[in-house]
C-alpha angles and dihedrals in degrees: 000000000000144000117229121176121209126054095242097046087062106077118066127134138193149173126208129176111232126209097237119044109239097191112036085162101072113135099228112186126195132240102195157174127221094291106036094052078048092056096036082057096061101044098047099256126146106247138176129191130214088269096053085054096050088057090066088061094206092295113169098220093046098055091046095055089044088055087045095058095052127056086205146003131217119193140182133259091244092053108030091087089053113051103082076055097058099024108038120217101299090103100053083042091065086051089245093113094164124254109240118249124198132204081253096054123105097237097209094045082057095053082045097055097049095045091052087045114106112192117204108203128178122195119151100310105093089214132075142184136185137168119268106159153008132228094250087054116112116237096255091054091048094050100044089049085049095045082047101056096037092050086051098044088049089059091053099062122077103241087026112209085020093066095056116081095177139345125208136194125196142169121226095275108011124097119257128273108209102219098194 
């Protein structure tokens, strides 16, 4: 949780890949072509094809509850420029825009990336919170992935440590440990 004065100081935004995945439980789904629903198939993943979009017909409330059921969204080259097409905004709205995936690309490792990504965003609200860690995690991997995120939120702000007032960290049902 931080302060931060000035309406324009207050939007930034920012991704960062940490060591350790905090959430290995993200529900990633796939929007493919041919192979990549091919691929997403084989390894278990959720995955939709161009057809299956169109069915939602650009219905709000369709494309909202896709986006719901899923935490991200991978897509293939072929696909990524229509979707907005097909799909309207209501996925970028929800702030799950999908990664792009090529024919090259290790699909796991995909999956992988974005489920060890933490994004910092900042809108109007002067206190923010992201996954860095699970409760299976050891204490090292917990606080490399920590020193990580904070380091690299730091970096983000203007007058860097001067714009933080307190920082927390907290499991699901502990209390909070205010770290600084």
């Amino acid at each position: 949780q931080r302060r931060v004065h000035g309406s324009k100081d207050k939007r930034f935004s920012g991704t960062i890949r940490l060591k350790h995945v905090p959430r290995p439980s993200l529900k990633v789904c796939v929007l493919g072509d041919a192979v990549h629903m091919e691929q997403a198939e084989k390894l278990g993943f959720p995955c939709m094809d161009v057809e299956e979009l169109k069915k939602l017909n650009k219905e709000k409330k369709k494309v909202k509850k896709l986006a719901k059921s899923y935490d991200a969204f991978l897509a293939s080259e072929s696909l990524i420029r229509q979707i907005p097409r097909i799909l309207g905004p209501g996925l970028n709205k929800a702030g799950k825009f999908p990664t792009v995936i090529t024919h090259a690309d290790n699909m796991n490792a995909k999956v992988e990336e974005i489920r060890a990504t933490i994004k910092f965003q900042m809108k109007r609200v002067l206190c923010l919170s992201t996954a860095v860690g699970n409760v299976s995690m050891t204490h090292e991997e917990l606080q490399s992935n920590i020193t990580l995120a904070i380091n690299y939120l730091v970096s983000l702000l203007k007058k860097n440590w001067q714009n933080v007032r307190a920082l927390y960290v907290k499991s699901t049902m502990s209390p909070s440990q205010r770290l600084y």
